[in-house]
N, C-alpha and C positions, 0 to 999 in steps of 0.2 A: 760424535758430538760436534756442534757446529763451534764455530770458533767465538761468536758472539753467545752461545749456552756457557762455554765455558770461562769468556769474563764476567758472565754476570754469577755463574756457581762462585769464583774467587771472589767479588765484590762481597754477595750477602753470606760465604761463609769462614773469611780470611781473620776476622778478628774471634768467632766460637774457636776455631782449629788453632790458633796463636795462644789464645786464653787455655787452650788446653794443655800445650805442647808448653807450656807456661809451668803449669801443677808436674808436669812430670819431669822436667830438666831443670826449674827451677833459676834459670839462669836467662837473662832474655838473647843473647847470643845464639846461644843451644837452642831454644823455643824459635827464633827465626829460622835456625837451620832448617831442624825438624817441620815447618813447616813449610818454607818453601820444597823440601823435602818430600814433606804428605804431598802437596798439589802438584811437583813434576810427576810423581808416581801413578799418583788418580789420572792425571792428562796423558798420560803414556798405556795405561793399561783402563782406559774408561771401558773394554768394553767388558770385563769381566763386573761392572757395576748390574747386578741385577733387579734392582730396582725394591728388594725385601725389606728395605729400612731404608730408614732419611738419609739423605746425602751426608748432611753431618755427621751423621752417625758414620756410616763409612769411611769419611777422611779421618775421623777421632780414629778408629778402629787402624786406618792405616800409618797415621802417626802414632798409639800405641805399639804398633807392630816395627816399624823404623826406631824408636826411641828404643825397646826392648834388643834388637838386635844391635844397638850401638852400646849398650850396655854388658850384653855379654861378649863383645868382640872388647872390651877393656879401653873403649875410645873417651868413653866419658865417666867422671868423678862428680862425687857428690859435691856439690856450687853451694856454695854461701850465698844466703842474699844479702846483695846490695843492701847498704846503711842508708835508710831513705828516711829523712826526718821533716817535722812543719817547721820552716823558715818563723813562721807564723808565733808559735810557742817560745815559751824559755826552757832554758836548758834544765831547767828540773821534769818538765811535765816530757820534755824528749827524753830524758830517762826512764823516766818511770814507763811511757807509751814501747821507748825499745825493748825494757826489760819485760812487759807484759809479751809485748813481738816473741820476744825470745823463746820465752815461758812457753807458750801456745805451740812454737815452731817445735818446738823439744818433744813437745808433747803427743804433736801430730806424725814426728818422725818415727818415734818409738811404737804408733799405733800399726797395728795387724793386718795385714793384705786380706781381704779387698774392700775393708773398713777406711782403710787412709786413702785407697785409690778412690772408692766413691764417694768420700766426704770431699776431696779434692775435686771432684769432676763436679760434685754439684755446688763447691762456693766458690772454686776459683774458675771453673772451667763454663758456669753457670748452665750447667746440661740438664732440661729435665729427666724426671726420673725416669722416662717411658724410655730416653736417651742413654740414658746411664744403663738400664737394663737390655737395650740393644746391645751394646759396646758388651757386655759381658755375656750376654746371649742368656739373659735370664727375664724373668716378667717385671713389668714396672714393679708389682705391688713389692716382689722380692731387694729391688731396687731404694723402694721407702723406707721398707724394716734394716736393713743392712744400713741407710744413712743415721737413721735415729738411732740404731744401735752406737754408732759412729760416734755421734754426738754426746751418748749418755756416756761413753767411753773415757771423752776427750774431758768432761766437765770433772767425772770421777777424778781422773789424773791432774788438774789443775786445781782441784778441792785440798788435795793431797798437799799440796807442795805449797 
């Protein structure tokens, strides 16, 4: 890979693989790491890229695979997110918006593997689904049905409460 393919591979896919590494460390620290991360790994080992699936797809797959391996070596803890509020608002309607935050967050954490990874991959990670079903080695269609399950999931558990 030429050196000019591979700033223009980082340019258009440094913010998909950030947004992803994003949904899985949850932490923007860790999601830098893990990304710059995925892309010394991709640039170091390009030529095992076969060309079977999208690029993104690939670097997602090899920052799931980095982010997994830093989890079972005890490196990294579950991150709180940052307390991020509209300046904009009053201090009521920031409550009420954190405490929904919360709600949802609670909600999404408690959900079932690989229901919270692909509801994660497709709102925060914004992957389509043809993507999403790469990354797990399964067909888009099976990629749609597992998100909407996802979804009817997460509304069930926030109806509840």
């Amino acid at each position: 890979m030429t050196q000019e393919k591979i700033e223009k591979l980082y340019e258009t896919c440094y913010m998909r693989v950030f947004s992803y590494a994003m949904t899985l460390a949850g932490e923007r620290s860790q999601a830098e790491e893990i990304t710059q991360e995925t892309f010394f790994r991709a640039f170091s080992k390009q030529s095992e890229f076969r060309g079977e699936s999208d690029e993104v797809t690939w670097l997602c797959a090899i920052a799931k695979n980095y982010w997994l391996d830093e989890k079972r070596r005890g490196k990294r803890t579950e991150a709180m997110p940052e307390e991020m509020t509209d300046l904009g608002s009053g201090p009521e309607q920031a409550a009420v918006d954190r405490d929904s935050s919360f709600r949802i967050h609670m909600a999404l954490h408690q959900l079932e593997e690989p229901y919270r990874e692909v509801f994660e991959l497709r709102v925060f990670g914004e992957l389509s689904f043809h993507e999403i079903g790469m990354i797990f080695s399964k067909t888009e269609n099976w990629a749609r049905v597992t998100y909407h399950r996802a979804r009817l999931k997460l509304q069930e558990r926030m109806d509840v409460k």
